[in-house]
Backbone as JSON Lines, residues from 0, in Angstrom:
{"i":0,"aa":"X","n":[1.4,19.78,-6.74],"ca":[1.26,18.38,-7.09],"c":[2.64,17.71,-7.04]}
{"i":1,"aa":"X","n":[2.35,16.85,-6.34],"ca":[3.72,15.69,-6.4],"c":[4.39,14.79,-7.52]}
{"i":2,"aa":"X","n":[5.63,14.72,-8.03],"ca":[5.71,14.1,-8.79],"c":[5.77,12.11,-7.87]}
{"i":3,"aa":"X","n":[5.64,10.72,-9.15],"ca":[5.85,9.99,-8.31],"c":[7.27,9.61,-7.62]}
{"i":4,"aa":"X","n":[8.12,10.03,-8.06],"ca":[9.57,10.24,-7.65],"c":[9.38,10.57,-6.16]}
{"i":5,"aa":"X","n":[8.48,12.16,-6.11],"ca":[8.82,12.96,-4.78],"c":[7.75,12.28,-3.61]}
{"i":6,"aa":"X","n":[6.42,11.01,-4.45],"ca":[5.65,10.9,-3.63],"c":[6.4,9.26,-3.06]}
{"i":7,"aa":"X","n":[7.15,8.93,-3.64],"ca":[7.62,7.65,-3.46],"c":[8.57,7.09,-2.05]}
{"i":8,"aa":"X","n":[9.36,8.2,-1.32],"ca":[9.96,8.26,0.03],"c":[8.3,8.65,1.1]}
{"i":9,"aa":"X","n":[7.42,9.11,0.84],"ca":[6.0,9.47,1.87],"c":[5.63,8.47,1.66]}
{"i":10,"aa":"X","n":[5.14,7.72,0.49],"ca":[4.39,6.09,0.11],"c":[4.72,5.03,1.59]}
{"i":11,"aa":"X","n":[6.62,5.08,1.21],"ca":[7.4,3.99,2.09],"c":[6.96,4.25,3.04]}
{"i":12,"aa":"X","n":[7.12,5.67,3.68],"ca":[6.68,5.5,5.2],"c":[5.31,5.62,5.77]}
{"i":13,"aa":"X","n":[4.76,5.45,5.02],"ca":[3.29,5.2,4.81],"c":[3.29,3.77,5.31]}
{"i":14,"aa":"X","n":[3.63,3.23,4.44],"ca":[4.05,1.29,3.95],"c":[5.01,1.05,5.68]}
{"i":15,"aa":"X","n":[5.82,1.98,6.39],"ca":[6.72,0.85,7.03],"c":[6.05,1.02,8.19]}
{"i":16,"aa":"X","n":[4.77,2.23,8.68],"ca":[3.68,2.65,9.63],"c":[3.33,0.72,9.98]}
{"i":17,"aa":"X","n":[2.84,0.61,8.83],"ca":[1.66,-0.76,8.56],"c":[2.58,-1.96,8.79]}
{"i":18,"aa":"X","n":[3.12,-1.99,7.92],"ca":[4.4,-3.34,8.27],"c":[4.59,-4.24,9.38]}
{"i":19,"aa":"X","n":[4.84,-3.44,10.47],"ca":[5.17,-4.41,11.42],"c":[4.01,-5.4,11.5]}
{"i":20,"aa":"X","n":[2.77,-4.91,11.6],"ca":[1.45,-5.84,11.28],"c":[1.29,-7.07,10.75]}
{"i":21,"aa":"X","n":[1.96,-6.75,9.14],"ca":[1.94,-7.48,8.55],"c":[3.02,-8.4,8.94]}
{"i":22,"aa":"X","n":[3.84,-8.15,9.36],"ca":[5.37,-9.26,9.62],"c":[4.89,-10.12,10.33]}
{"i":23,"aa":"X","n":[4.5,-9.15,11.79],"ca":[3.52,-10.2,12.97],"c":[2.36,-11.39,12.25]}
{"i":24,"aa":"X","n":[1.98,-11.39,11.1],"ca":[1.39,-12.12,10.59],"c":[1.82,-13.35,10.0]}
{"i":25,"aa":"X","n":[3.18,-13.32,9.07],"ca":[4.3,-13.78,8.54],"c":[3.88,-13.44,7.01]}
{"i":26,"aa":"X","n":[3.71,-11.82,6.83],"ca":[3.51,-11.42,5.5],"c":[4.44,-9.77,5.67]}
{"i":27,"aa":"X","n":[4.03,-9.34,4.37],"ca":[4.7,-8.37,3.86],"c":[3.74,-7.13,3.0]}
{"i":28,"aa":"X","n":[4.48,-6.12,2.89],"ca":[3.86,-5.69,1.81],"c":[4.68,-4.77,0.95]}
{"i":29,"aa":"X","n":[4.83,-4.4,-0.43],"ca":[5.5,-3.55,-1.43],"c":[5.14,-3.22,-2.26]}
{"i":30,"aa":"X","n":[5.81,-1.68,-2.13],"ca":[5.34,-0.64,-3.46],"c":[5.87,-1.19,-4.6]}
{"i":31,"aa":"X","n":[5.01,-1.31,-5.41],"ca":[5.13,-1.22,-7.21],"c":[4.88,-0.54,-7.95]}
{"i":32,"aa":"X","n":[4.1,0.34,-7.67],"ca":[4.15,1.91,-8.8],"c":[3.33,2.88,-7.74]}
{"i":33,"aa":"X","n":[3.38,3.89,-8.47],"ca":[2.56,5.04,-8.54],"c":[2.22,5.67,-9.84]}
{"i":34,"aa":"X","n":[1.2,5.45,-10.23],"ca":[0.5,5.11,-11.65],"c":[0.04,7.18,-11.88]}
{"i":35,"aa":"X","n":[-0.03,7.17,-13.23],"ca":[-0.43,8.97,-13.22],"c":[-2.17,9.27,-12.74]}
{"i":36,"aa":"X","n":[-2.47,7.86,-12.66],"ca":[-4.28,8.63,-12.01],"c":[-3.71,8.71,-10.68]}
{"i":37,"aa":"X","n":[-2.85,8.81,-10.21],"ca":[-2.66,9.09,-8.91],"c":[-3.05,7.87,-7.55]}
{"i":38,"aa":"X","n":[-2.93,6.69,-8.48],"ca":[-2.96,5.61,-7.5],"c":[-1.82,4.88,-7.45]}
{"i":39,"aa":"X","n":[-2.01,4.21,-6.29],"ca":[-0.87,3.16,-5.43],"c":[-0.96,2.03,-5.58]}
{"i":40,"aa":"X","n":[-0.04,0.9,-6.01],"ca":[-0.21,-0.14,-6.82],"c":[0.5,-1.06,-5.32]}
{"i":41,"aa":"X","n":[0.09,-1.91,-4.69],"ca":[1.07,-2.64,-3.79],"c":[0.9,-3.9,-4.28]}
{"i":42,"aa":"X","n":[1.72,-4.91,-3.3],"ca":[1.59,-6.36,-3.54],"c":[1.83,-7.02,-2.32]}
{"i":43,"aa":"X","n":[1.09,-7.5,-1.77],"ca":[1.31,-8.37,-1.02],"c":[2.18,-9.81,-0.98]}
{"i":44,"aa":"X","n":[2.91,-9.84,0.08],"ca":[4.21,-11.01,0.07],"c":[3.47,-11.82,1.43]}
{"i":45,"aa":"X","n":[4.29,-12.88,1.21],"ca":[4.57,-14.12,2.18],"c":[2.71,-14.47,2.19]}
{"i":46,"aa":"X","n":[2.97,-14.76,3.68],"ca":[1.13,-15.12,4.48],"c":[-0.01,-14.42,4.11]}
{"i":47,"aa":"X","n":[0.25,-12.94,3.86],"ca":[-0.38,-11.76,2.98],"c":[-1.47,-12.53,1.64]}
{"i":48,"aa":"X","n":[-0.29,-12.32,0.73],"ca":[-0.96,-13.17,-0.4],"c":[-2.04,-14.19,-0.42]}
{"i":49,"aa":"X","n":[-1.92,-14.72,0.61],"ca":[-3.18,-15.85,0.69],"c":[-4.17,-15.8,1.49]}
{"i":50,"aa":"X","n":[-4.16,-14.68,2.53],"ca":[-5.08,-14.02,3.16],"c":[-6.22,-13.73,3.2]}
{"i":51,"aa":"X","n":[-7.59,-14.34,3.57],"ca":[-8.76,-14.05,2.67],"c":[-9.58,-12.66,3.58]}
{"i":52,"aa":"X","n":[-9.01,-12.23,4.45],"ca":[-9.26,-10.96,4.77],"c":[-8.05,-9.74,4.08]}
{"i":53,"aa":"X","n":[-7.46,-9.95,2.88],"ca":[-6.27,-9.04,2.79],"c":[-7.23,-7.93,1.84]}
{"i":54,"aa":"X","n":[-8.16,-7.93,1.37],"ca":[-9.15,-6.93,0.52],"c":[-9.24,-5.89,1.76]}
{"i":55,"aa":"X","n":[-9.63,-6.36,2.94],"ca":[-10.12,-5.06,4.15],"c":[-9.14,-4.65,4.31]}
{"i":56,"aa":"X","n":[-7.99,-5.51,4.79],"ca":[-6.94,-5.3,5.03],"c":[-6.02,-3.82,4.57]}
{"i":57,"aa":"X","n":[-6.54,-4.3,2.81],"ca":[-6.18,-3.5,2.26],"c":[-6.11,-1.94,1.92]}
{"i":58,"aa":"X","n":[-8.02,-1.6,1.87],"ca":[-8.99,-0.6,2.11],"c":[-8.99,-0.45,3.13]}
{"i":59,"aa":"X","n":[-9.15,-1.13,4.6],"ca":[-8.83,-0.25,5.83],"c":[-7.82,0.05,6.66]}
{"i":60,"aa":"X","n":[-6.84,-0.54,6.08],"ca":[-4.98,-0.57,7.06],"c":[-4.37,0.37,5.73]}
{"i":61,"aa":"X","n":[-3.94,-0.06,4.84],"ca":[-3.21,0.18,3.89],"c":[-3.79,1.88,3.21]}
{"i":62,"aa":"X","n":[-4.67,1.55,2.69],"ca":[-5.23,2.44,1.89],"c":[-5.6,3.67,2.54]}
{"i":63,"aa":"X","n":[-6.16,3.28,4.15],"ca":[-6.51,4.98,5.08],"c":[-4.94,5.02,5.39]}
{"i":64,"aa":"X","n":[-3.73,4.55,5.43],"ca":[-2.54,4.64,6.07],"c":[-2.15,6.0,4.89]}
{"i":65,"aa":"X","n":[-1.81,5.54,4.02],"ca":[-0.94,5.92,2.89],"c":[-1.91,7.25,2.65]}
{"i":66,"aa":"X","n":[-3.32,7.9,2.61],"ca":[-4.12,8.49,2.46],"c":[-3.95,9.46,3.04]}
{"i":67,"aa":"X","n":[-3.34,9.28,4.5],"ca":[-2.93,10.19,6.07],"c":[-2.03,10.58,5.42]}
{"i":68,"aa":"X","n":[-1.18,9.94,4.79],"ca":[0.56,10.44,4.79],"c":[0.54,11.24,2.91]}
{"i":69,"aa":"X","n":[-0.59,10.98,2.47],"ca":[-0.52,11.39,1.33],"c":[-2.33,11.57,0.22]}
{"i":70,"aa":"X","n":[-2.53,12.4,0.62],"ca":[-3.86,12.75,0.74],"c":[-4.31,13.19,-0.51]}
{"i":71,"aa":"X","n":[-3.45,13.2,-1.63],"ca":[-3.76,13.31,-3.0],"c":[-4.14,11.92,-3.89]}
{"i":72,"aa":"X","n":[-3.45,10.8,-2.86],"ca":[-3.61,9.43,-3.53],"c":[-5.26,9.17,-3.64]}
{"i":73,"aa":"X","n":[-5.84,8.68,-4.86],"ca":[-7.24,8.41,-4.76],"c":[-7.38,6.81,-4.61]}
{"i":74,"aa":"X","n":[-6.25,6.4,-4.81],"ca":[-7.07,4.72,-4.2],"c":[-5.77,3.61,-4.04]}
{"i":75,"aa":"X","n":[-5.52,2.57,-3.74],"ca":[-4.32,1.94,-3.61],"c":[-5.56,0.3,-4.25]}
{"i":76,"aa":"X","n":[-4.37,-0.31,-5.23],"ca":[-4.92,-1.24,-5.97],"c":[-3.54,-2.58,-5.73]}
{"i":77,"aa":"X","n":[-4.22,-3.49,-5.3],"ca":[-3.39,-4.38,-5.13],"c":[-2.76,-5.3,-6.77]}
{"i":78,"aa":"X","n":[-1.4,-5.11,-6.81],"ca":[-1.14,-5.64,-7.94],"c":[-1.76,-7.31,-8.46]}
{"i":79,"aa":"X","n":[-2.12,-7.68,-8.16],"ca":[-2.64,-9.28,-8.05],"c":[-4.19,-8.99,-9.2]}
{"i":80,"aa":"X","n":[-4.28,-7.92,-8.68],"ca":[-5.99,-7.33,-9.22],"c":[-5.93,-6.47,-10.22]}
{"i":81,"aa":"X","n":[-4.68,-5.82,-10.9],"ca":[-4.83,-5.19,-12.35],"c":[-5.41,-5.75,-13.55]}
């Protein structure tokens, strides 16, 4: 088991896979935690944020991304929605 320290450099490159996407959009996206149930907390920046497809976005770009690169994570929760 990973601590979030050791899962936090796999997260990023999880996160910089997806990115360019989001830039091409004129948005962003960033890690804000890794919580002990073993989820991924992001937030969406810029064009992102107001996005009314950024929920799929989220669950099918983000969430299968970070999942590939780290397969213990059980869900990624957008900070906006805690």
């Amino acid at each position: 088991m990973f601590t979030s320290d050791e899962l936090k450099p796999i997260i990023e490159n999880a996160l910089e896979e997806i990115r360019p996407y989001l830039i091409a959009d004129g948005g962003d996206i960033k890690l804000v935690e890794i919580n002990s149930e073993e989820e991924v907390v992001v937030q969406f920046e810029g064009a992102c944020q107001s996005c009314n497809i950024n929920q799929m976005t989220l669950k099918n770009g983000v969430e299968e991304t970070i999942k590939r690169y780290a397969p213990q994570i059980k869900r990624v929760i957008e900070y906006n929605n805690i």
